[in-house]
C-alpha positions as CSV (number, residue, x, y, z in Angstrom):
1,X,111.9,125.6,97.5
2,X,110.3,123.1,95.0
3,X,111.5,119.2,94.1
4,X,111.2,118.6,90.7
5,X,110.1,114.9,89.6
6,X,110.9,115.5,85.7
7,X,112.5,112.9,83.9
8,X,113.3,112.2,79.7
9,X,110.2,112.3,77.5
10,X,107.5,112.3,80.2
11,X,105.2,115.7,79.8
12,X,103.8,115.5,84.0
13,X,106.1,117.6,85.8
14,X,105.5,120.5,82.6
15,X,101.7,119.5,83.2
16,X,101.9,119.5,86.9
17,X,103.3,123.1,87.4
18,X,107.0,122.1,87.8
19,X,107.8,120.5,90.9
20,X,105.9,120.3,94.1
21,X,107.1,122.9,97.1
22,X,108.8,121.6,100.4
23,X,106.7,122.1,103.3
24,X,103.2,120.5,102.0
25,X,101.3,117.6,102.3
26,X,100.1,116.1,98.9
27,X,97.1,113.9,99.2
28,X,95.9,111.6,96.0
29,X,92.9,110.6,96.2
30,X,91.0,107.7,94.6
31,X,89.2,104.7,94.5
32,X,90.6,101.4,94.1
33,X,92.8,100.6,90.6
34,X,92.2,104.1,89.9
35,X,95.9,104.8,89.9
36,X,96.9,105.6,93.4
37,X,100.1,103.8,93.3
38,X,101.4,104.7,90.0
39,X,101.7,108.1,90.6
40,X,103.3,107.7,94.0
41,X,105.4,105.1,92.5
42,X,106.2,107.9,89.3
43,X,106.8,111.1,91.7
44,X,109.3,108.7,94.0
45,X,110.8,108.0,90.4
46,X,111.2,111.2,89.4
47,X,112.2,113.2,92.8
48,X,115.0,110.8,93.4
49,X,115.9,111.1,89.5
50,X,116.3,114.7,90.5
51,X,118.2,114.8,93.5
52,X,116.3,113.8,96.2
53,X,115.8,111.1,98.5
54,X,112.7,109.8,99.8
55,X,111.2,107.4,102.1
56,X,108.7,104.9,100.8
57,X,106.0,103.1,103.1
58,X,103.9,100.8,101.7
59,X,100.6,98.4,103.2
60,X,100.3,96.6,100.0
61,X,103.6,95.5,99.1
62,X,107.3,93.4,100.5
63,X,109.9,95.0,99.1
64,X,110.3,92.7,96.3
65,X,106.8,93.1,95.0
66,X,107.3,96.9,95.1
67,X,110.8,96.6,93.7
68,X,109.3,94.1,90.5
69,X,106.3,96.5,90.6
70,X,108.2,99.5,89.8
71,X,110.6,97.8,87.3
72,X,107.9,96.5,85.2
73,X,106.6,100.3,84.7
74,X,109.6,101.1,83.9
75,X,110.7,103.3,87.5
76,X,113.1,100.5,88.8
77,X,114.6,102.0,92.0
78,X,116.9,98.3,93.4
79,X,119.6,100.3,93.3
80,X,118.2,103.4,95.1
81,X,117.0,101.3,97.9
82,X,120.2,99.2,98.0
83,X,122.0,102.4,98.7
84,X,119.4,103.5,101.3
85,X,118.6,106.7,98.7
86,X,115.2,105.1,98.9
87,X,114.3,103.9,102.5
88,X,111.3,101.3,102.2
89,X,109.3,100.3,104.9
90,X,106.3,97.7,104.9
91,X,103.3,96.6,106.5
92,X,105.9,94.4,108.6
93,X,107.0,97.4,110.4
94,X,103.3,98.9,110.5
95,X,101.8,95.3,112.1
96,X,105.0,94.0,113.7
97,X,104.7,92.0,116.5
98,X,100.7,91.6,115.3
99,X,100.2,95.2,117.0
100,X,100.0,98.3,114.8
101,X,102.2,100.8,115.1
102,X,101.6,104.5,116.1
103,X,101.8,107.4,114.2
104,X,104.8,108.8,115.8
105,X,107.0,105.3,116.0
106,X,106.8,105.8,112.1
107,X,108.1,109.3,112.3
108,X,110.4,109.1,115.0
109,X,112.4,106.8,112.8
110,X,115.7,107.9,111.4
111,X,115.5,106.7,108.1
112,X,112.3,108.4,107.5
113,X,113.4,112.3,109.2
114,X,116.2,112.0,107.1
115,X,114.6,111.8,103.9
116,X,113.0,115.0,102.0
117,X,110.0,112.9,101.0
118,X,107.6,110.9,103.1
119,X,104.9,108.9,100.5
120,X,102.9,106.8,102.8
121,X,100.9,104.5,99.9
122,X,97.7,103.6,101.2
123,X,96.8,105.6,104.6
124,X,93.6,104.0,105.9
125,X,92.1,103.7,109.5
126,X,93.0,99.8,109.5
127,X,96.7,101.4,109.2
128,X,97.9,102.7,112.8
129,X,96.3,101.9,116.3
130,X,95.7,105.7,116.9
131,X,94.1,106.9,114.0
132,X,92.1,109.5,113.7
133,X,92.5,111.4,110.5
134,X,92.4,115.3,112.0
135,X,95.2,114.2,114.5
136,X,97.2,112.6,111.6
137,X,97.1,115.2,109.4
138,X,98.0,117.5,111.6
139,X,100.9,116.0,113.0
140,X,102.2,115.1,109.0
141,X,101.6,119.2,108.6
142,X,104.3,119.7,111.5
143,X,106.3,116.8,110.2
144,X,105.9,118.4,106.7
145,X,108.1,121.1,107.5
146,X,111.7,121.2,105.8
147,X,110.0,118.0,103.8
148,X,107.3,116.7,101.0
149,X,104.3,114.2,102.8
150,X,102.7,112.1,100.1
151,X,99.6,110.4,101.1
152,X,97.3,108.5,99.2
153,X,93.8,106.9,100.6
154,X,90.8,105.9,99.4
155,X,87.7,108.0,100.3
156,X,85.8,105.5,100.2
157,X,87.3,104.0,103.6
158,X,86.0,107.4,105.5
159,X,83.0,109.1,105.7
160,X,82.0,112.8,105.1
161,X,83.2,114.3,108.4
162,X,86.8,112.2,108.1
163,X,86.4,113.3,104.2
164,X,85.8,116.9,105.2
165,X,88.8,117.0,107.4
166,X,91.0,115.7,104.5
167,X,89.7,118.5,102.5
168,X,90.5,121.0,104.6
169,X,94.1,119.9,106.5
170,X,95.7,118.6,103.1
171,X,97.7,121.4,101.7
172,X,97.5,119.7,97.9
173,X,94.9,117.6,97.3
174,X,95.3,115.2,93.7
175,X,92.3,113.2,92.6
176,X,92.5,109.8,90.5
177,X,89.7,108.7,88.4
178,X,88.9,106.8,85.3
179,X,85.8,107.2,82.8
180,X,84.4,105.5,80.1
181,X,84.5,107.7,76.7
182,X,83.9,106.2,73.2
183,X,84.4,102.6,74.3
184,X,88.0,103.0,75.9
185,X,88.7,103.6,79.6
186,X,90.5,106.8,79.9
187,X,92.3,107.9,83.1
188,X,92.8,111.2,84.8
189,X,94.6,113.2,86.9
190,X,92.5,116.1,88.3
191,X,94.5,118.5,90.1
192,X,91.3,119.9,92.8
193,X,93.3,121.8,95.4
194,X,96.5,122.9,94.0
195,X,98.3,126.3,95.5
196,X,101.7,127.8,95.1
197,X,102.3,125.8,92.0
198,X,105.8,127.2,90.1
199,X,104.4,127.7,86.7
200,X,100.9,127.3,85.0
201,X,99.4,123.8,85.3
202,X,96.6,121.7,83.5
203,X,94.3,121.3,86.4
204,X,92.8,117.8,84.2
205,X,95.9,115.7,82.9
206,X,94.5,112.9,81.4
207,X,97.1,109.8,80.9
208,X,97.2,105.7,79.9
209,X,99.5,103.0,81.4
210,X,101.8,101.8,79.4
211,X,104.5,98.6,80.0
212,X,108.7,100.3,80.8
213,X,106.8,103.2,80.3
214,X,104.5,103.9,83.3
215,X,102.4,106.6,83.5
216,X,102.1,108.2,80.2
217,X,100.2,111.2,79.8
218,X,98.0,112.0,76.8
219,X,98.2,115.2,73.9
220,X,94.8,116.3,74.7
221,X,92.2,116.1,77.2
222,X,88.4,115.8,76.9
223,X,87.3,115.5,80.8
């Protein structure tokens, strides 16, 4: 079974294979401004356009700074959260009571085992009292099951064994990066660990950022 996150005049979920399977755990990768966010923020958009419902937790933003964050790309979800379509959850929840939260008091939460997506935007060690990333992972693979796990994190917040196990326990694994190419910044999507993808993808999808537009990706790539 596959989700698709298509929506009018946007070329990703052509470029991306179309849709992402159930079952998985998607991790995007990148450093910081590289873009993390935007594509969780544009896959929420899109699966819930489609059908779906998702739940959304965040360590960066309150709800209202996620809610004005996704209108002014042009993905507002208010209503989708009013109507519990989107369930957010925030670092209030994560740090309440000024003790992090487990792992498991996250997913033992109705409003998240309902949903069909899990994005978790950004996973880092500062995030849950028991981290450790092979014990995460695995546990979102089991939780994964019947569902969609999102994850983005910053590698450089881990070393090269935590790194290593990322690699290997993440069933997709999406990396963000930027460049600079004839005096412009140019972004990119670089699909590195992709399987079971619907139809043929573009394993480098190079896009810009526009206003009410979002994520916007380019004609042609030159990686």
């Amino acid at each position: 079974m596959y989700l698709s996150f298509k929506i009018d005049g946007d070329e990703l979920d052509r470029r991306m294979g179309g849709g992402l399977y159930v079952g998985q755990i998607v991790t995007i990768l990148g450093a910081s401004g590289e873009g993390k966010t935007l594509l969780s923020i544009r896959l929420a958009y899109g699966v819930i356009k489609n059908g779906s419902n998702i739940c959304y937790v965040s360590s960066q933003f309150p709800v209202r700074e996620f809610i004005s964050e996704a209108e002014t790309l042009g993905y507002g979800m208010f209503n989708e959260i009013l109507s519990d379509k989107v369930s957010f959850i925030t670092s209030v929840f994560i740090l309440r009571k000024n003790k992090r939260a487990d792992l498991d008091d996250l997913l033992s939460l109705d409003k998240v085992k309902e949903k069909q997506v899990l994005i978790i935007d950004s996973l880092s060690p500062a995030m849950f009292k028991d981290f450790d990333i092979s014990s995460f992972l695995e546990r979102l693979r089991k939780f994964s099951e019947g569902r969609i796990v999102i994850i983005t994190m910053n590698p450089d917040e881990l070393d090269a064994k935590a790194m290593s196990k990322v690699n290997q326990l993440s069933t997709t694994i999406i990396h963000m990066r930027s460049k600079d190419l004839a005096g412009e910044r140019k972004h990119y999507i670089d699909l590195m660990k992709f399987p079971m993808a619907m139809k043929n993808f573009q394993q480098s999808i190079p896009f810009r950022i526009e206003p009410k537009r979002g994520l916007v990706v380019e004609i042609s790539s030159v990686s």
